[in-house]
N, C-alpha and C positions, 0 to 999 in steps of 0.2 A: 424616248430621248433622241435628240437630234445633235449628235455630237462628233467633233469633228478635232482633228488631234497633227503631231508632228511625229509620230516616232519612227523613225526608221530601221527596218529587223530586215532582212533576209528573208527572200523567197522561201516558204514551207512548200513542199512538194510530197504527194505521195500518188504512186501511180496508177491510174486508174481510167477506164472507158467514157467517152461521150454519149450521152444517149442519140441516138440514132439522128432523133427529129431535131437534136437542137447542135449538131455537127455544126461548127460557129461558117459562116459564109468568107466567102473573100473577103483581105481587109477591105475597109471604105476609109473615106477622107473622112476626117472629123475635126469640129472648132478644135486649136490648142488650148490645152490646160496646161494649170500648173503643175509641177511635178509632185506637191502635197498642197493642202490649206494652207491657205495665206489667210493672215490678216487684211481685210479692207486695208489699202494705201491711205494715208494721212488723206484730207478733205481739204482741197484751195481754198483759201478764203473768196470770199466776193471779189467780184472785178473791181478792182480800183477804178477803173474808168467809167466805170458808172455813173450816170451824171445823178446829182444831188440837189434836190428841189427846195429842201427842205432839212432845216437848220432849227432845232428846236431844242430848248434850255429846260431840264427836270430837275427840280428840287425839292429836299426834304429833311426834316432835319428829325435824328433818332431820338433828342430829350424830349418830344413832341406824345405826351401820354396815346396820342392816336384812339382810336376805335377798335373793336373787335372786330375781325374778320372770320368769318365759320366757311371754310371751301366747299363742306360737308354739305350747306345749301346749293350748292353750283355744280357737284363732281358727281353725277345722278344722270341715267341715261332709260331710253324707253324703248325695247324692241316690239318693232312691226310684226307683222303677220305675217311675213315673209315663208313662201314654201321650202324653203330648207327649215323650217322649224317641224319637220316631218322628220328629220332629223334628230336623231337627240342629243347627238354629242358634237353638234356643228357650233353652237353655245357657249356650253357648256368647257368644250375646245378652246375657247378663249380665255377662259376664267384668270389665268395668270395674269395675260396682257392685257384684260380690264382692268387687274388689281396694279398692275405695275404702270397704268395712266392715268389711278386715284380713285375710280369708279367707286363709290360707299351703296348705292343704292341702285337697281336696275327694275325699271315696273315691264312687267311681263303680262300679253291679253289672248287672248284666243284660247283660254284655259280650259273652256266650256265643249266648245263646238269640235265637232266629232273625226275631222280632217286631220288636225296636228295632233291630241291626246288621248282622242278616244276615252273621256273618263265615264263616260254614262252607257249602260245597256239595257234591254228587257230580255232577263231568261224566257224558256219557253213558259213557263207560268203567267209568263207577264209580270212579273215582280222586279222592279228598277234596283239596277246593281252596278255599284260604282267601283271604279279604279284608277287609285293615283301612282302606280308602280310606275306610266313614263313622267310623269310631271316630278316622281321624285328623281328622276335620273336629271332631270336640268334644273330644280331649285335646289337641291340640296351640295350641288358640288359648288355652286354661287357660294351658298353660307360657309360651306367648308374655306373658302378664300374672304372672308368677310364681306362679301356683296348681298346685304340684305335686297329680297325682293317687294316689290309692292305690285299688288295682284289686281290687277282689271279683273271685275268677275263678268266677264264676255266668253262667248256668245250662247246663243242657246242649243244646247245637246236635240241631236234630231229625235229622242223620245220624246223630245216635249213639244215640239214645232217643226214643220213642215220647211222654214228658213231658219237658218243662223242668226236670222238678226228681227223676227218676230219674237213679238211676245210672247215666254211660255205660257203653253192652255193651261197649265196652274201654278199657282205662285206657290202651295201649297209642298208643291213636289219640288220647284225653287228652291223656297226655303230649306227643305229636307238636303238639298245637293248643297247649299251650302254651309248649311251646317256641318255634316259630313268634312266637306274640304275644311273647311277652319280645324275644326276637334282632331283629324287627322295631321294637323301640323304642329299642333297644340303636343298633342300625346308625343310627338317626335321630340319635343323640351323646346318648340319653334312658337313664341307665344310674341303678342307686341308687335305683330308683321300689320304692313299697312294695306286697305284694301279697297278698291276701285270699282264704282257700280258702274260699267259697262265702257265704252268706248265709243268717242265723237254721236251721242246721242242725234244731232241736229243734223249728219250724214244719211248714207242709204244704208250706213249700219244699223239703224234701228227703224224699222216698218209701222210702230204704234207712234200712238199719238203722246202729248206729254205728259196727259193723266197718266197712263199705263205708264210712263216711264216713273213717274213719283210714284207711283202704287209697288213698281219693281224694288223701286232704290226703300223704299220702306221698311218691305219683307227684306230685302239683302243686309241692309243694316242693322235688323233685329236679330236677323241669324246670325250673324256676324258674331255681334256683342254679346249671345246666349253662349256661344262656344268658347268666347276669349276675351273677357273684359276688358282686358289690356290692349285691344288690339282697336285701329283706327281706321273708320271709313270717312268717305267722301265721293262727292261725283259733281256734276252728270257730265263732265269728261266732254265736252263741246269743242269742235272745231275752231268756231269762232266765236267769240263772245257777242259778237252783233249778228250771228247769221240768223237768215229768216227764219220767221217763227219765235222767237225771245228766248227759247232753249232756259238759257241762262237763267235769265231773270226769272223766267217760272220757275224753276227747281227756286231759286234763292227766296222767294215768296213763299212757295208752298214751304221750305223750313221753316221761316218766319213764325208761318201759320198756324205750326205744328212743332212746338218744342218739346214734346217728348219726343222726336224723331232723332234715333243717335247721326249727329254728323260732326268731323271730326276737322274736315279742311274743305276747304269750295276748288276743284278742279278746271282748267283749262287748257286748251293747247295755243299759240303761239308763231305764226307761221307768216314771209314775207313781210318781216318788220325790223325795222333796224331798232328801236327801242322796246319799251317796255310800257306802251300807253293800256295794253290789255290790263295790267297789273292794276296800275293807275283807275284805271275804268271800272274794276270787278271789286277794287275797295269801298269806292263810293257807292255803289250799290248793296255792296253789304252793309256798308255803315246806315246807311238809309233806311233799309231794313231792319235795323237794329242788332246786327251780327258784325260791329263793328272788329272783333273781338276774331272772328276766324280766321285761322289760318289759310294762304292762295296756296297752291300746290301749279305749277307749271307742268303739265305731264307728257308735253312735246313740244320742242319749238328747233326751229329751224329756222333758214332764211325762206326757205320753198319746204313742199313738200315731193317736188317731183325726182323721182328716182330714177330714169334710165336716160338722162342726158347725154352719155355717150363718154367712152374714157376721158380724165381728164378734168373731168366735170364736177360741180357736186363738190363733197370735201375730199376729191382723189389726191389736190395739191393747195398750193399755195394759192387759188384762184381770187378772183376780187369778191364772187360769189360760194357766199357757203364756205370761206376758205379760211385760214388758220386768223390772220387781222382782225375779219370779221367775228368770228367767234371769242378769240379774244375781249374785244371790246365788249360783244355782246355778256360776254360772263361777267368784267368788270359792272356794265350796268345793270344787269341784276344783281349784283352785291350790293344795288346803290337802292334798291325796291327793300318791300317790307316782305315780301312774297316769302315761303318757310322753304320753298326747293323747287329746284328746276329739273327737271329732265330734258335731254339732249336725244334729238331723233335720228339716227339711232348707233348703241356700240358695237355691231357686228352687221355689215352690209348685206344683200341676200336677195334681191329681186333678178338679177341677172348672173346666176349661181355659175353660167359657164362659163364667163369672161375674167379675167386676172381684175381688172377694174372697168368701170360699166357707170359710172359717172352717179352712184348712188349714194348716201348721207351717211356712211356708218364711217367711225374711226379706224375700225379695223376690216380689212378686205375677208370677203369669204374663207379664204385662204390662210387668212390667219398675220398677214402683215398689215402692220400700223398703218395708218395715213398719216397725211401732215397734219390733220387736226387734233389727231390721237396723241402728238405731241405738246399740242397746245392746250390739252388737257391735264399732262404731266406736269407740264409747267408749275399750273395754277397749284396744282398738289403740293407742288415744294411749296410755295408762300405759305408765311407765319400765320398767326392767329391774330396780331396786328397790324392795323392797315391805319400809316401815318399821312397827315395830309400833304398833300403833293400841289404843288405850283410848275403849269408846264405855261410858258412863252414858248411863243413862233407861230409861221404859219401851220394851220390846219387844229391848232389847241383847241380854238372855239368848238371847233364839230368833232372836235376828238378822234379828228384823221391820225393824226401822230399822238400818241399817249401814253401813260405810265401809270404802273400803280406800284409803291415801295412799301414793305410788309416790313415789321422785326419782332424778335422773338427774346426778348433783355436776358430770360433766364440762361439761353444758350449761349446771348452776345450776338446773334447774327440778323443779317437783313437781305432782304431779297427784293428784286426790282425787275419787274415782268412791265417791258414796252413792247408797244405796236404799232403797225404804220401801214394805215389805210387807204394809201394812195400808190400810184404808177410808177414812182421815181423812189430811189430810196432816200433815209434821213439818218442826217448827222446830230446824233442826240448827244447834249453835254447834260452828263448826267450828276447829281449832285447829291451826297447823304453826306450834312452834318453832322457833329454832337453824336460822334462815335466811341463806343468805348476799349475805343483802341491805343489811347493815346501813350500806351504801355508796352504794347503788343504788333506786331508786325500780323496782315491782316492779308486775306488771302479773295481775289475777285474771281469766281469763274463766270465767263461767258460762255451761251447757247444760244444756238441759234434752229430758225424754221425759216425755208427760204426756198425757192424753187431751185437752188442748188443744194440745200442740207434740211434734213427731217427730211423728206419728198420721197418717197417709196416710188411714189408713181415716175420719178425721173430715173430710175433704176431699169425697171422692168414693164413695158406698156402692154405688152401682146402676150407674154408669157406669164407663168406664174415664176417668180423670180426663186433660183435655187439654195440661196441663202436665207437664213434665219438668224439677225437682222441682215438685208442687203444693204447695201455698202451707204446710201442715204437714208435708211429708212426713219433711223431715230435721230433725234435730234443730237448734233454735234458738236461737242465742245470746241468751240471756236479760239477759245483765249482761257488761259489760267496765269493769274501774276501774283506776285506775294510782293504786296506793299509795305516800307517801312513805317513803323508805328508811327500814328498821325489821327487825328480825330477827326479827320474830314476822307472821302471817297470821292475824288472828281476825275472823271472818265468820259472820255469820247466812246461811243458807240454808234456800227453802225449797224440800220436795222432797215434789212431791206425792204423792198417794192412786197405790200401784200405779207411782210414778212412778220416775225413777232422773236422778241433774245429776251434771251432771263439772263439777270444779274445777280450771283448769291455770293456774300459777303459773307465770311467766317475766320473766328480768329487761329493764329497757327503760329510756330515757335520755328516754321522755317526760315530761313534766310530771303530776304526781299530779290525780289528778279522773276523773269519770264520762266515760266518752269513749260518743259515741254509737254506736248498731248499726243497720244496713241489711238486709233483708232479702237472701239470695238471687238471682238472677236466675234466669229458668226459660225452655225453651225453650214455646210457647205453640202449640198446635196450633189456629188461626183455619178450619180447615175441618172440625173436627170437628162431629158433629152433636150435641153437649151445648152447643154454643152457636146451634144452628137450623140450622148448614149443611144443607144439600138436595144428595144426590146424585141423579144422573139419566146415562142411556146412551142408545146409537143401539138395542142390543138386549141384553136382561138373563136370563138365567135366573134365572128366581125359585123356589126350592128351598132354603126357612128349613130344613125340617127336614133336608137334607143341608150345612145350610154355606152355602147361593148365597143370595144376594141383593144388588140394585146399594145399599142401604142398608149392605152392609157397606163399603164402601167407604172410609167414613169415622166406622167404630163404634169407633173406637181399638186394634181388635184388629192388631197387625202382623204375627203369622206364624200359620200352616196348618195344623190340627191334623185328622187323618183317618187311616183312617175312624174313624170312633164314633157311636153314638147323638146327642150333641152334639155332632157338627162345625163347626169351624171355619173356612171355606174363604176368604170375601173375596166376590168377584163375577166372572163370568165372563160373555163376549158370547158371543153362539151362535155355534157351531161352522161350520168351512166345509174345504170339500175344497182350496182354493188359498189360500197364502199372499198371496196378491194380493187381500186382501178388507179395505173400511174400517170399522173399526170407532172407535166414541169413547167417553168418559166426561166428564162437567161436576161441578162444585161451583157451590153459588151460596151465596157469602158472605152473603147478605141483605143488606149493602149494602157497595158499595164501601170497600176497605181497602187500604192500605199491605201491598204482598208482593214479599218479593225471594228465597224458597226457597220449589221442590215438592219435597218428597218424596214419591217411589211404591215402593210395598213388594213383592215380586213374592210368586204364592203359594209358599211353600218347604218345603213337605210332602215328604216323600221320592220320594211316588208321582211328585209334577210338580215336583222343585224347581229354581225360577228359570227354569221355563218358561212360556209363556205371554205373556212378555214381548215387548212389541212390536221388530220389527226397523227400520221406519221410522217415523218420526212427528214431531210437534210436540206441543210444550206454548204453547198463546196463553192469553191475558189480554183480558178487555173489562169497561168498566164498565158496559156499555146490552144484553149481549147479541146488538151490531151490529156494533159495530167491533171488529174483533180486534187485537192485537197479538201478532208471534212471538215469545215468550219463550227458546223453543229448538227449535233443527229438528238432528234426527239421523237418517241414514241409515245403515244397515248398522249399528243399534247392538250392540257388544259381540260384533261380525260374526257377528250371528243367535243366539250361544248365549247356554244359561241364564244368569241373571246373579246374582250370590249378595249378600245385603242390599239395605238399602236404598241406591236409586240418588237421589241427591242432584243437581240443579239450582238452579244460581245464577244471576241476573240482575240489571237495575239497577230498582233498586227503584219502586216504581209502583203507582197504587192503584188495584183492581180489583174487582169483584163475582164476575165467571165467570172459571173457569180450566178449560181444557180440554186435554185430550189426543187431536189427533187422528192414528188410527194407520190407514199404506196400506199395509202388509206385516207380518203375524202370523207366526208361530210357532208352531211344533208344539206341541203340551203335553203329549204321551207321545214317547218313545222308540222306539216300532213303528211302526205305521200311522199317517200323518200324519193328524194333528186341528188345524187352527189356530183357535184363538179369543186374544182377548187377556181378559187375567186379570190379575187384582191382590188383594192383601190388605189395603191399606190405600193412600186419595190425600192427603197432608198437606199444605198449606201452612203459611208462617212469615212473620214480619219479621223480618231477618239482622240487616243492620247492616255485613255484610260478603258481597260478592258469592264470596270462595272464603274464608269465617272456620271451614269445616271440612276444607279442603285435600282438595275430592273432585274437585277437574280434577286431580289427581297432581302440582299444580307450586304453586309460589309466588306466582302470578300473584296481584298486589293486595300484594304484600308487599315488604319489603325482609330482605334479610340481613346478619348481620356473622356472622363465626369459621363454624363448622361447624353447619350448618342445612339441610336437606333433606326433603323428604315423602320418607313410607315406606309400607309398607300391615300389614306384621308384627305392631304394636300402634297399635291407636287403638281409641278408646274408641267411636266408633259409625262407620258407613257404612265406606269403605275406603280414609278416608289420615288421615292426623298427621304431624305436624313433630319429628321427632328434633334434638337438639342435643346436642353434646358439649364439656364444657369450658368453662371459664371467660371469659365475653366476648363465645358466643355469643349468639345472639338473630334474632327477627324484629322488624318496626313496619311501622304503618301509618296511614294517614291518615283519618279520618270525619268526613264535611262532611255539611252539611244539619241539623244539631241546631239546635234554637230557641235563644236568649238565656234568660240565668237559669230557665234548668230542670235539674231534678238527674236526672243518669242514672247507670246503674249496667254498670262492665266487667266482664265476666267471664270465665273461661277454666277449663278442666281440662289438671291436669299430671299427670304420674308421673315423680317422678327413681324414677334405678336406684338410689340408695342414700341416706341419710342422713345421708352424708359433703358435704355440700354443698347449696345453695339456690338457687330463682330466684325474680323478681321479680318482677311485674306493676307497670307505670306508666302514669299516664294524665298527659299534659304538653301545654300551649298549648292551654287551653282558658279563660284568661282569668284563671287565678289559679296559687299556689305549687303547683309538682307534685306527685301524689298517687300511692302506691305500697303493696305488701305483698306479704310473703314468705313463703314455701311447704319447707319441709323434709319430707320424708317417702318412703316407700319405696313407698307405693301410690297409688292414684287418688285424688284429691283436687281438689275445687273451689274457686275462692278469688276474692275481688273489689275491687274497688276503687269507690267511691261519690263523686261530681264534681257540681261544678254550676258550669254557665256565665257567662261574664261576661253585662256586660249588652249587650255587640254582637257577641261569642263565638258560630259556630256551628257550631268544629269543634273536632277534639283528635285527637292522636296516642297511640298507643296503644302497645305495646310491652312484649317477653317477653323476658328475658334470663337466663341462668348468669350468677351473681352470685359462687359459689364453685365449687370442687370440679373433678375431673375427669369425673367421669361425665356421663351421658348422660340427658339430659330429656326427655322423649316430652310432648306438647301436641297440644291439639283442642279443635274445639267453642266457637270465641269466641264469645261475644254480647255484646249490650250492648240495655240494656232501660229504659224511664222510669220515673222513680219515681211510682206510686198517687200522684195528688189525693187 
């Protein structure tokens, strides 16, 4: 958990030695910090001065029966083969922030070939022997967040071929591996998953000709459907639907040819096109052939396919290319195709693993922060299930430079209105929903916005990995909240900048009409990173930049282990020793004494050593002189010696500190063969909580209270390895936080995921000196949400509190904070 907090206690002190080698050095200059977490400062709007090209009129009217809209076709993403998927929790790390920008579907390739999974071997007998123990560590925490996968069955296992991307010498031994993988996900109760014969057949990804490739997709499809009836193939996964050689057209013929062949959807990818003529083009062929009737599957598109453009680039921002506009629009017109799903290349970036951003196609940086397009994914999420017909006037309507699309959802009352604006200049959109059913009810607009001033991660942080989680742009920002009196019409100025894209959601509400004001975010705030001058230092270091080592990685922001490569990844490691019985340590120096109540230490989790290295005994102490120590946490036999997977989370009572050390009297192996003990890490964080367990990583409720059905679990949480499940209406946690100053505004905040839509929960903040203050949370995916308070004038505490407010299902929670608002 990354959590970061306001309470201020008194120095704890107990006194006690330096160890020798980590005696703290003279002070040094260091960037100023704040004196605890702040809230991101409110967000300026656009420059007024902006000049304005473009003047365009959107209209729509709610009595309008409209069309169905399914996002669930649009909200589907395809990760590359990228060498962080040596990795296994670099993924899988993400799982939240794919669920919390809509992701339903993620197709996953390189399954086969022996680099990334390893599933294929020959004992010494020579007897072929499979395993899916890593592939279940990155599919199964997807399904645990509702991200079904769809599986490319690429490429070929080296017992069976001399290349990854020849033909196996039998199809026989094929068939047997994938039968195996299907029955194996089958028997997990994973039945209905979609499956993919190989990947860009028409590339240098496949060596054989196109017979062998129909001969492949035959036997994979047979297996397929022998294992799991229910379950869907398709292929042959082509580049380009015209590229040399007819790729396409052959596979589409050869089905034709051969209708017992099971196929379930016709595959494509999509790449440097502003429309959807591929769609257009792969229909009529089908129909021709008489498979008018199949489902398209899109299972990569982009604007380009190229990935190392250089920061900036790619979908890092708001760009004209690849950037939030254009993906916009481009999702709108494929909701306008008959195609059954798209995939988006790709949700988690990864070709240039050592840079903060590197100008690559994913929504989410290595790292684990959003991009601007990431938000323009979330967007689309919120839109309804109806999509009413829209009339836009002005320039740029005809090319659908400037555009809109308005959704409603009758049973809720509400509408949503996602515009974008594909040009240099920004536009002033008058925006128009009729035949509202509001004409009762006082009605409530928020705007958001994506713009190279808000959503834009990349304008936060370029060079470094940026220390917050979210940074102060990352996500997209409420720009405008008003509560209209009751009126059956919505007309609104919006502006929507250069490249930019705003959602408009309409909902009814029993408040009072006027401007209601916006708070930023709360973010967890990493106080030991070295972008604010923190200084790592150890008892002993191998220093080895160009493999990965060094004790400055420590606290470079990189979390997890990327090797081998030319730019490795690794963290820091202490030298090596033949007995576990050897001390080794690690220090931060804050640069000066600060308020901290959570370490976080990341272990390295590269395949080669993952969650090894990690100390078996030790302490975490605290000093503010570098003399006196305090025990923050003393553990022996931790995690009883083995690897330990994520980040391992430490809570205590908060206290303000300059050094925090780790010191460790019993190491760990960090291979599997021959003992090597050193201790190792990828990253040492510190935070201000707010709450000594506010991410429920002691496994229990300790600091909490419960009502109805409430329990830590470890199945789905959104980071480290526990969250608070609740089910049913009435459940809930609360809890108490003392030590807030008088009249200071601070901000709660928390991440939920209900299982369903059928129901909501609450967040409240109460007995902090004035009328209680609350907000509510409906949705199917990961979602943050807050509540913004300020104290009486002899106020220095407040109860806090999460509760099922409706419904029967099941509410999954993590990750409180609470944070001060910027002076």
């Amino acid at each position: 958990m990354r959590l970061v907090g306001v309470l201020l206690t008194s120095v704890l002190a107990i006194t006690g030695c330096a160890s020798p080698a980590l005696i703290p050095k003279p002070p040094v200059q260091h960037p100023p910090q704040p004196a605890f977490s702040q809230s991101a400062p409110a967000i300026a709007p656009e420059d007024p001065s902006t000049v304005v090209t473009n003047a365009v009129a959107i209209t729509a009217s709610y009595a309008d029966p409209g069309e169905s809209f399914d996002t669930s076709r649009l909200l589907n993403a395809s990760q590359g083969g990228y060498a962080p998927m040596r990795n296994l929790h670099w993924l899988t790390g993400q799982a939240a922030q794919m669920s919390s920008m809509g992701l339903k579907d993620i197709r996953i390739d390189h399954v086969f070939d022996d680099p990334f999974y390893n599933v294929v071997s020959v004992d010494a007998a020579g007897a072929v022997q499979y395993d899916f123990s890593r592939l279940d560590q990155v599919l199964l925490p997807l399904v645990a967040h509702d991200i079904t996968p769809l599986i490319s069955l690429s490429y070929t296992p080296g017992a069976f071929a001399d290349s990854p991307y020849a033909p196996p010498g039998s199809l026989e031994a094929w068939s047997a591996l994938v039968t195996s993988f299907v029955s194996h996900y089958r028997d997990l109760g994973h039945t209905g998953w979609e499956y993919e014969v190989w990947n860009e057949v028409d590339t240098l990804h496949w060596e054989g000709t196109s017979a062998e490739y129909n001969a492949l997709y035959q036997a994979s499809a047979t297996a397929v459907k022998s294992a799991d009836a229910t379950a869907r193939i398709g292929g042959p996964a082509a580049a380009d639907l015209n590229s040399p050689g007819a790729w396409s057209k052959k596979f589409i013929d050869f089905i034709a040819a051969n209708p017992a062949v099971p196929v379930d959807f016709f595959t494509v990818h999509s790449y440097r096109a502003a429309g959807w003529e591929t769609v257009t083009q792969a229909r009529e062929w089908l129909t021709a052939a008489g498979l008018a009737a199949l489902p398209i599957y899109v299972t990569e598109w982009n604007n380009d396919s190229f990935m190392d453009k250089g920061p900036g680039q790619g979908s890092d921002s708001n760009s004209s290319i690849n950037g939030s506009s254009y993906t916009a629009r481009r999702l709108f017109l494929a909701s306008q195709t008959d195609a059954e799903k798209f995939f988006y290349f790709s949700p988690v970036e990864g070709l240039q693993f050592d840079r903060p951003y590197n100008g690559d196609l994913g929504l989410v940086t290595v790292d684990g922060h959003r991009k601007a397009v990431g938000n323009v994914f979330e967007m689309f999420s919120e839109l309804e299930s109806t999509s009413l017909p829209t009339t836009v006037v002005g320039p740029g309507s005809e090319t659908q430079s400037v555009y809109g699309l308005v959704t409603k959802d009758t049973a809720d009352k509400t509408a949503t209105a996602i515009l974008w604006n594909n040009t240099t200049s920004d536009a002033e959109v008058a925006l128009e929903v009729t035949d509202l059913p509001y004409a009762k009810t006082n009605f409530t607009s928020t705007v958001s916005v994506v713009s190279a001033a808000r959503g834009n991660g990349f304008g936060d942080e370029q060079l470094v990995v940026a220390p917050a989680y979210p940074s102060a742009n990352e996500n997209a920002a409420v720009a405008d909240v008003t509560v209209h009196a009751a009126a059956d019409i919505l007309s609104q100025s919006v502006r929507v900048p250069a490249y930019g894209v705003v959602l408009v959601a309409v909902t009814p509400t029993d408040e009072k009409a006027g401007v209601k004001p916006t708070s930023a975010e709360p973010a967890s705030t990493n106080i030991a990173s070295s972008t604010f001058g923190a200084v790592a230092s150890a008892s002993t270091s191998v220093e080895e930049p160009a493999n990965g080592w060094a004790v400055a990685g420590l606290n470079d922001g990189r979390r997890h282990s990327f090797e081998p490569a030319s730019n490795s990844v690794r963290g820091w490691t202490s030298a090596s020793h033949p007995n576990a019985d050897a001390a080794e340590s690690v220090q931060i120096d804050l640069g000066s004494s600060r308020p901290v109540d959570t370490v976080v230490l990341w272990p390295r989790d590269s395949q080669v050593s993952d969650g090894r290295g990690f100390p078996d005994t030790f302490t975490i102490q605290g000093s503010a002189d570098g003399v006196t120590w305090t025990t923050l946490h003393d553990a022996e036999s931790y995690n009883k010696g083995q690897p330990v997977t994520g980040a391992q989370t430490f809570g205590f009572p908060a206290a303000e500190y300059r050094y925090l050390k780790v010191d460790a009297s019993v190491l760990t192996s960090t291979t599997a063969e021959a003992p090597d003990y050193s201790f190792q890490l990828a990253e040492f964080e510190a935070y201000r909580n707010g709450h000594e367990n506010g991410g429920f990583e002691t496994g229990t409720l300790d600091g909490w209270k419960s009502q109805g059905d409430a329990e830590v679990q470890s199945a789905v949480v959104r980071g480290g390895n526990g969250a608070v499940i609740m089910t049913g209406e009435g459940s809930g946690i609360s809890t108490s936080v003392t030590g807030l100053l008088p009249n200071t505004t601070y901000t709660f905040g928390a991440h939920v995921k209900p299982s369903g839509k059928n129901g909501s929960v609450a967040l409240e903040v109460s007995d902090f000196g004035s009328k209680a203050k609350s907000v509510s949370a409906v949705s199917d995916q990961w979602e943050s949400f807050w509540v913004t308070f300020t104290t009486g004038p002899k106020n220095t505490s407040a109860e806090l509190s999460l509760s099922v407010t409706s419904g029967k299902k099941s509410v999954w929670v993590d990750d409180f904070l609470i944070t001060q608002a910027a002076e």
